[in-house]
Kinemage of the C-alpha trace (Angstrom):
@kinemage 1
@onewidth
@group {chain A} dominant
@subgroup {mainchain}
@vectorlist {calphas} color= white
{ca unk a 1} P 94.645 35.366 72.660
{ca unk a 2} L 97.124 36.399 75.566
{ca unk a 3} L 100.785 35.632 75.982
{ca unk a 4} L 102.223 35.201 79.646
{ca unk a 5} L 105.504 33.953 81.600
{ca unk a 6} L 104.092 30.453 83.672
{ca unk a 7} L 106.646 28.867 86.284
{ca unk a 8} L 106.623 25.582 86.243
{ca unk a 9} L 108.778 22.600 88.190
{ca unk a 10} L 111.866 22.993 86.036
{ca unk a 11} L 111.608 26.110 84.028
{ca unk a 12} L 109.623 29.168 83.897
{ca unk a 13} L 107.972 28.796 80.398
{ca unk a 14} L 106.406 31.140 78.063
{ca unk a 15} L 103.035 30.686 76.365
{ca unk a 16} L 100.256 32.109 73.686
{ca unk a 17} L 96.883 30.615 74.997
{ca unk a 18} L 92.891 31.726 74.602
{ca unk a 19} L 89.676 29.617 76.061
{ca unk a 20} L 88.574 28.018 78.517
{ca unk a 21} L 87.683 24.342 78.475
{ca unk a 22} L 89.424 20.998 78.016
{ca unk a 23} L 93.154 21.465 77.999
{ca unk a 24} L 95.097 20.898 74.327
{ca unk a 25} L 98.678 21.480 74.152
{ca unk a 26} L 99.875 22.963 70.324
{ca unk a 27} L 103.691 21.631 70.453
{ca unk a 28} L 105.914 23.475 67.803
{ca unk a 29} L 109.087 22.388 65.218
{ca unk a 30} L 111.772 23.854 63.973
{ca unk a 31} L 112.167 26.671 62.627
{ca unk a 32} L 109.003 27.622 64.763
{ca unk a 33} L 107.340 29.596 67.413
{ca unk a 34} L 104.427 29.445 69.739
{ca unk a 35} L 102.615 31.993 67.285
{ca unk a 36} L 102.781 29.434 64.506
{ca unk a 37} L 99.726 28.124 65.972
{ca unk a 38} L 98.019 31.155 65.837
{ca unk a 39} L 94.995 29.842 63.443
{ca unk a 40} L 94.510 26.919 65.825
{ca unk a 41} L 94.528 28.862 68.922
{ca unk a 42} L 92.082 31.079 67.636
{ca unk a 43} L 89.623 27.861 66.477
{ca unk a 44} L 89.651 25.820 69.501
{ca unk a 45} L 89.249 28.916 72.138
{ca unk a 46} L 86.207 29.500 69.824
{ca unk a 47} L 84.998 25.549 70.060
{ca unk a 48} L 84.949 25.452 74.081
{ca unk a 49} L 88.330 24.373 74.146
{ca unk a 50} L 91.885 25.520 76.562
{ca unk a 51} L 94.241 26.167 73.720
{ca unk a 52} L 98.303 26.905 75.198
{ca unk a 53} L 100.983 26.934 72.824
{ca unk a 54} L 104.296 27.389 74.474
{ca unk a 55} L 107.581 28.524 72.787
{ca unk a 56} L 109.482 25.197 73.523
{ca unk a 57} L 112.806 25.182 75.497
{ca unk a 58} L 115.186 26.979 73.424
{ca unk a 59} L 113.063 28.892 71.638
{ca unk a 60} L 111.402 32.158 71.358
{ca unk a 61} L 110.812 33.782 75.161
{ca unk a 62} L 111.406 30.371 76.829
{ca unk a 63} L 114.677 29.169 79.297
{ca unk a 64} L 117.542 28.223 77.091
{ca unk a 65} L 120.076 26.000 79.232
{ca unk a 66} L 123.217 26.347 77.750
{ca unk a 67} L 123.914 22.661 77.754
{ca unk a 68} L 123.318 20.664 74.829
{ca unk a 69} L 122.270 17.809 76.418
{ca unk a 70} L 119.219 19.914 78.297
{ca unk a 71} L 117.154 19.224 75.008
{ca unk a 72} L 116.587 15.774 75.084
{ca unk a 73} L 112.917 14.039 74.483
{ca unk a 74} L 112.843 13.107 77.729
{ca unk a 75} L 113.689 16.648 78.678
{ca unk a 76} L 110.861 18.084 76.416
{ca unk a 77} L 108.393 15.547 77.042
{ca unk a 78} L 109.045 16.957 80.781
{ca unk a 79} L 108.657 20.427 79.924
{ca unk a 80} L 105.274 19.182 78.843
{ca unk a 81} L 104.119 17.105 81.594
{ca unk a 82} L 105.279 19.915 83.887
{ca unk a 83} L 103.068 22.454 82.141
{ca unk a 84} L 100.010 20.777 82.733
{ca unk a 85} L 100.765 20.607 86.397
{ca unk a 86} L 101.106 24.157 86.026
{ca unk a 87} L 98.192 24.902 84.359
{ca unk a 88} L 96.322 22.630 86.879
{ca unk a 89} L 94.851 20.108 84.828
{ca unk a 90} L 95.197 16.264 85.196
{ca unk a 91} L 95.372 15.587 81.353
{ca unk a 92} L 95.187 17.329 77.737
{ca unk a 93} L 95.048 16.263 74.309
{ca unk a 94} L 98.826 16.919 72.452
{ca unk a 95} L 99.448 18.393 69.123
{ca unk a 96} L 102.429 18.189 67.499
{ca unk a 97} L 104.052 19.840 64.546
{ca unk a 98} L 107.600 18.717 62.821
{ca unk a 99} L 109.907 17.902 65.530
{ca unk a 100} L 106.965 18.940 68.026
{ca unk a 101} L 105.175 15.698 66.305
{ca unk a 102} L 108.404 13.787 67.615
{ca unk a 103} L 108.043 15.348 71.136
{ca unk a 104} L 103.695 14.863 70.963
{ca unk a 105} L 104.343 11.113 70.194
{ca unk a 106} L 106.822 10.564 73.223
{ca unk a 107} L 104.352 12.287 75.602
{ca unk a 108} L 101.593 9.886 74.421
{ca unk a 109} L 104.224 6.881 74.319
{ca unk a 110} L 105.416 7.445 77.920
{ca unk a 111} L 102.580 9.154 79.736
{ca unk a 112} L 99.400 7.784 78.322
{ca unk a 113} L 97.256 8.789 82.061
{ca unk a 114} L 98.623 12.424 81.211
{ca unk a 115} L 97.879 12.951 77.148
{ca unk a 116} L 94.694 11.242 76.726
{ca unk a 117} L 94.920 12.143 72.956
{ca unk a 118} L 97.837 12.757 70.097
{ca unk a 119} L 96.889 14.699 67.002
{ca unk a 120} L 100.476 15.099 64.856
{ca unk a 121} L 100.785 17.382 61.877
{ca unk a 122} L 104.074 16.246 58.732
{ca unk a 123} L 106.145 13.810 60.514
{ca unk a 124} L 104.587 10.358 61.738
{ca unk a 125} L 105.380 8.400 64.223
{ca unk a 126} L 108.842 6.364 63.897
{ca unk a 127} L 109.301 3.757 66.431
{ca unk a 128} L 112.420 2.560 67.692
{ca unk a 129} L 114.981 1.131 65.814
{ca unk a 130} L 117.005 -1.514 67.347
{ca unk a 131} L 120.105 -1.274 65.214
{ca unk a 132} L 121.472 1.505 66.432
{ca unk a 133} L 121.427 5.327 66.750
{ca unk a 134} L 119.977 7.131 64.268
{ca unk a 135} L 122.275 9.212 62.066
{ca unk a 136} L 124.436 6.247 61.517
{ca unk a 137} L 121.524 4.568 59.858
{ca unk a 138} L 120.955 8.377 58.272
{ca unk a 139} L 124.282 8.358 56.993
{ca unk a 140} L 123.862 4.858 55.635
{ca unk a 141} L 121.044 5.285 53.912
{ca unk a 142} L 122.444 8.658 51.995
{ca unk a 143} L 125.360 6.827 50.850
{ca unk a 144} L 123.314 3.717 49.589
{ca unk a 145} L 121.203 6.201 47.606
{ca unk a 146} L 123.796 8.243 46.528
{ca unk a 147} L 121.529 11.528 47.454
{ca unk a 148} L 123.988 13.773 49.955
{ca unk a 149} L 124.161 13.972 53.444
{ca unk a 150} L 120.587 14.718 55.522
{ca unk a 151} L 120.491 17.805 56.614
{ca unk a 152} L 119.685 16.876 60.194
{ca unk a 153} L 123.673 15.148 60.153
{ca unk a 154} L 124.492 18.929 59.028
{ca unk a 155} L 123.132 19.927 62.225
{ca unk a 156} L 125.615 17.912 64.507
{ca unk a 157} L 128.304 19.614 64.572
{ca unk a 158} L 128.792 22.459 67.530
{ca unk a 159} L 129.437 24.971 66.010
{ca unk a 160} L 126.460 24.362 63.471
{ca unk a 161} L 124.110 26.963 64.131
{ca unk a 162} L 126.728 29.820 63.124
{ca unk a 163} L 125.403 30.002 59.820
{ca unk a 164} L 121.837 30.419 60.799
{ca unk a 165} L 123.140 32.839 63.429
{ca unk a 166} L 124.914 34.755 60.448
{ca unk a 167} L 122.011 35.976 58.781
{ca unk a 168} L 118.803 35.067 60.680
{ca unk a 169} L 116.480 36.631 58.336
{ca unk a 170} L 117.952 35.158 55.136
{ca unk a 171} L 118.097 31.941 56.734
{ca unk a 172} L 114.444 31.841 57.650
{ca unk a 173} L 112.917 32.852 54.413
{ca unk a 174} L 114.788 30.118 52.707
{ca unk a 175} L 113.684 27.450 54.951
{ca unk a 176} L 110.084 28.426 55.043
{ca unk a 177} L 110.073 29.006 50.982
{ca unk a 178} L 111.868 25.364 50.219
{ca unk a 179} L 109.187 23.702 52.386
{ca unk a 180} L 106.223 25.414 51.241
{ca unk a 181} L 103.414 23.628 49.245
{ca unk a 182} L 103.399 26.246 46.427
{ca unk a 183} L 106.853 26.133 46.205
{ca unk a 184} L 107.866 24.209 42.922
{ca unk a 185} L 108.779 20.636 42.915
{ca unk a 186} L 112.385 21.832 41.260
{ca unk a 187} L 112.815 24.460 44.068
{ca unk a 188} L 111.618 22.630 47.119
{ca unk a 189} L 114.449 21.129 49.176
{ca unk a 190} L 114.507 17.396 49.614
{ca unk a 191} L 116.379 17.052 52.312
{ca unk a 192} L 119.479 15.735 51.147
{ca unk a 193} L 122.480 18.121 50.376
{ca unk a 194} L 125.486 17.812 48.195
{ca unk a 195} L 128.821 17.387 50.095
{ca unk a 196} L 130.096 20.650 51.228
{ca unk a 197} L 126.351 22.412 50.868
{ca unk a 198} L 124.878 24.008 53.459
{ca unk a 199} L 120.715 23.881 53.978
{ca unk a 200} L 120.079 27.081 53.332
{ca unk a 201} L 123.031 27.412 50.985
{ca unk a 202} L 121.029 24.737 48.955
{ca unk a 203} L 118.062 26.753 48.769
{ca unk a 204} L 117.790 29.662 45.843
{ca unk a 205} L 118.940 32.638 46.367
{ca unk a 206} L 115.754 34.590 45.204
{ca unk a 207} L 113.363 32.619 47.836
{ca unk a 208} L 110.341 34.571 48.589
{ca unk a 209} L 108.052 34.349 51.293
{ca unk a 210} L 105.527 31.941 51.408
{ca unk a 211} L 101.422 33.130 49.963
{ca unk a 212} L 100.681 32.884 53.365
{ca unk a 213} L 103.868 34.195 55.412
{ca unk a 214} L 102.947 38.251 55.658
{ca unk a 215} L 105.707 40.756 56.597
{ca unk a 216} L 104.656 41.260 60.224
{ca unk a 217} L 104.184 37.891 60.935
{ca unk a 218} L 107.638 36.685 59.020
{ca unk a 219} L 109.638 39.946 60.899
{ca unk a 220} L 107.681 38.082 64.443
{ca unk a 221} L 110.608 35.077 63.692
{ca unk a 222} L 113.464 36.815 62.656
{ca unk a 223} L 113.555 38.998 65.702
{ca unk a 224} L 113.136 36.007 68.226
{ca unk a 225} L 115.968 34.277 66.013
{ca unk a 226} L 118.208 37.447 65.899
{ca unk a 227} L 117.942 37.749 69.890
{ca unk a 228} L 118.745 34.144 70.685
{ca unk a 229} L 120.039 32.593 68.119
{ca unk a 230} L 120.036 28.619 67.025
{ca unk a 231} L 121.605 26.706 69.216
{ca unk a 232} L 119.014 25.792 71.560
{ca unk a 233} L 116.630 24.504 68.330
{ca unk a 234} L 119.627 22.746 66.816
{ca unk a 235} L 120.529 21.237 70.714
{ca unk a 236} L 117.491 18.779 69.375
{ca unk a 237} L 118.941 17.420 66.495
{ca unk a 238} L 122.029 16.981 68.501
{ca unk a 239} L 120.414 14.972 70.904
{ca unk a 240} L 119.484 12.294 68.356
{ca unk a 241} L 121.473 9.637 69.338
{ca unk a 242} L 121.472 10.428 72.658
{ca unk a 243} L 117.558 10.075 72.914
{ca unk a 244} L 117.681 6.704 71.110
{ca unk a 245} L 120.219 5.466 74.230
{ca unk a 246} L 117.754 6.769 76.549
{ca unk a 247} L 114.530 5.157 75.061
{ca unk a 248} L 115.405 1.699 74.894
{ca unk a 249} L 112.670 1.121 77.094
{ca unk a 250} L 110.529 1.917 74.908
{ca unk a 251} L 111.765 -0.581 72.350
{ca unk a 252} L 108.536 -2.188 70.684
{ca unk a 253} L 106.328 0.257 72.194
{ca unk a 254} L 103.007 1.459 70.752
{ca unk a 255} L 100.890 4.362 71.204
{ca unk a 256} L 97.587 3.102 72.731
{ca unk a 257} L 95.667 6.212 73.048
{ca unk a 258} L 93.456 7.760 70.534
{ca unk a 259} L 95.713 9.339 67.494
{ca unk a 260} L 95.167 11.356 64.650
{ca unk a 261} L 97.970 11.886 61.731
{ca unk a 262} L 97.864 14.438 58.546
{ca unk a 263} L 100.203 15.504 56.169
{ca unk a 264} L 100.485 17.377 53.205
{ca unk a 265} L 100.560 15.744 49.545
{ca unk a 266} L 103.855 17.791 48.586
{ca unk a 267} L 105.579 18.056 52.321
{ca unk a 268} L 109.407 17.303 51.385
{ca unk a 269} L 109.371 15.492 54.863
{ca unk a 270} L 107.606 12.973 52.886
{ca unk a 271} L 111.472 11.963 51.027
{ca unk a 272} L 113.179 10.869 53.936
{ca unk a 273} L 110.671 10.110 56.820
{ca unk a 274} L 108.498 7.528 54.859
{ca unk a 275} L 105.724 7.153 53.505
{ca unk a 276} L 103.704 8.354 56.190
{ca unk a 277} L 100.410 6.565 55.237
{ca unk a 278} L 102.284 2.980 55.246
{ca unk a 279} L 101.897 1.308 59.009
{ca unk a 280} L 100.745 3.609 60.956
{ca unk a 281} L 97.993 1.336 61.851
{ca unk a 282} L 100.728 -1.095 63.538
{ca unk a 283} L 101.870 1.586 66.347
{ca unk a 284} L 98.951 3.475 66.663
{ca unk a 285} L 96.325 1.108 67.787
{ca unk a 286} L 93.726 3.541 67.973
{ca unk a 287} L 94.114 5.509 65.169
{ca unk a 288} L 91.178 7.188 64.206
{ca unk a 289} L 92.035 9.729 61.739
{ca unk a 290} L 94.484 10.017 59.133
{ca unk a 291} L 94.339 12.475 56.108
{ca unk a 292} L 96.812 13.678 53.152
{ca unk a 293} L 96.003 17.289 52.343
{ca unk a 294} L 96.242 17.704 48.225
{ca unk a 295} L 99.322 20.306 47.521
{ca unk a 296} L 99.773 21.271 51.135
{ca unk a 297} L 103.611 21.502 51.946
{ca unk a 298} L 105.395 21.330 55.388
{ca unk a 299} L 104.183 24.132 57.884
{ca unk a 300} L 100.358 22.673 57.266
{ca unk a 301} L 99.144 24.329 60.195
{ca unk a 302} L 100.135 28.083 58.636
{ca unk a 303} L 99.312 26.850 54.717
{ca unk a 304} L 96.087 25.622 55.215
{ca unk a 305} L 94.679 26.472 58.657
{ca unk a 306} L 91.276 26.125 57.711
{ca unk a 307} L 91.640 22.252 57.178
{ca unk a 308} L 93.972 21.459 59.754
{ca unk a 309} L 91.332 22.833 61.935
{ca unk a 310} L 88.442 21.035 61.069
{ca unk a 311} L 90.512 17.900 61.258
{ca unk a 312} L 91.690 18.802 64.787
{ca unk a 313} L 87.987 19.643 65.814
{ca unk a 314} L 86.779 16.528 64.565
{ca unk a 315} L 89.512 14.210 65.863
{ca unk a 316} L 88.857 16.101 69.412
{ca unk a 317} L 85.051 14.932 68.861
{ca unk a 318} L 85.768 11.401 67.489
{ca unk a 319} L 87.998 11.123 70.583
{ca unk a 320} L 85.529 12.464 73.508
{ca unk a 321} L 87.459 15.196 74.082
């Protein structure tokens, strides 16, 4: 695996990529990095495949505009399509993790010629709504169940990333404990947070680092965090609403290409996204693999890489590519 600086239309990007072979794209969340597909890297380089993870805008060693309203889907989705140029190739398959899944399902939704493939790790597809924006119908649905605020209407404010900023380290090692799949059900977040609670105020105060998290690799986030702060990965919460008034033509749309979907049995994504295993089938027309790992949390890809691979691989063959 190498790392290098690319330049591509809009930005000059940042990426962690090994083989040589038919181009995937590994698409990261939040609170993530390019080397959080490490494992998956590593397998498809060794499977005859092009495997480029970039640190997404905002993140890591990649640009960071300064305006909020630079980290749109449209915006990322671009990012995407203007790597590929970059890397020469005239399509990839896209993998997407967390809010990367968000971004992997938009690329396949409005550039279909481009990502021949989607493969999406914890949060599923969600289609359109035409009611309305989003955290309206987030706050809505807290109040009728009388659970909190989500944490993603947390994020809206501007000045919202200050308390991640605070204490990057602290921060981190709560977020990746409450989400983890060996976590305990009575210590994993769901989500929802009492009024006047913070995220990672909600989280214990004796979290540990995931089985699988070591030092090194944990101390690899905190000092990309700690230099650059939150703003740009909370810019894409922000621009929740703003991507639902820029999608409407995409109302109804449905993701024609060859898809894959998995998700762990105890991701806490699973409480307020829905049940990911219900409908798929009705937006993803050529779905061809979904899987629920047993007692896998939320970062899938880092819990149980050996399974996540051999789903990717296989996906990649069921999909010719």
């Amino acid at each position: 695996m190498q790392t290098r600086h690319i330049q591509t239309d809009r930005l000059t990007q940042h990426i962690l990529e090994a083989g040589s072979g038919p181009l995937v794209l590994l698409v990261h969340g939040f609170p993530e990095l390019a080397i959080s597909w490490r494992p998956q890297v590593e397998a498809l380089a060794a499977a005859g495949f092009h495997a480029v993870a970039p640190d997404m805008r905002g993140y890591g060693a990649a640009e960071k505009p300064g305006d909020r309203s630079a980290y749109g889907v449209l915006d990322l989705v671009g990012d995407l399509v203007d790597l590929v140029h970059a890397l020469g190739e005239t399509s990839c398959t896209v993998v997407g993790h967390d809010f990367g899944a968000s971004v992997a399902w938009h690329c396949a939704l409005t550039r279909p010629d481009l990502f021949r493939a989607v493969f999406c790790l914890s949060v599923p597809f969600q289609p359109r709504r035409a009611k309305g924006p989003p955290t309206a119908a987030m706050t809505a649905i807290s109040k009728r169940l009388g659970v909190g605020d989500l944490y993603i209407n947390r994020f809206q404010p501007d000045d919202a990333h200050h308390a991640f900023d605070a204490d990057p380290a602290t921060a981190l090692r709560r977020m990746f404990y409450a989400y983890d799949g060996a976590t305990p059900d009575s210590r994993q977040s769901t989500g929802f947070l009492p009024e006047g609670v913070s995220l990672t105020a909600s989280i214990a105060d004796d979290a540990t680092l995931p089985p699988w998290m070591s030092e090194a690799h944990f101390e690899e986030y905190v000092a990309a965090f700690a230099a650059d702060g939150f703003k740009g990965p909370l810019d894409w919460y922000r621009n929740l609403d703003a991507n639902w008034a820029a999608t409407a033509f995409l109302q109804d749309a449905r993701i024609r290409v060859p898809a894959g979907f998995v998700v762990g049995e105890r991701d806490p994504v699973r409480h307020y996204a829905g049940p990911a295993e219900a409908g798929l089938k009705d937006w993803l027309t050529d779905l061809r693999l979904q899987q629920i790992i047993p007692g896998a949390g939320h970062w899938i890809q880092q819990e149980r890489p050996d399974e996540v691979n051999a789903l990717l691989l296989d996906f990649l063959e069921q999909a010719g590519r």
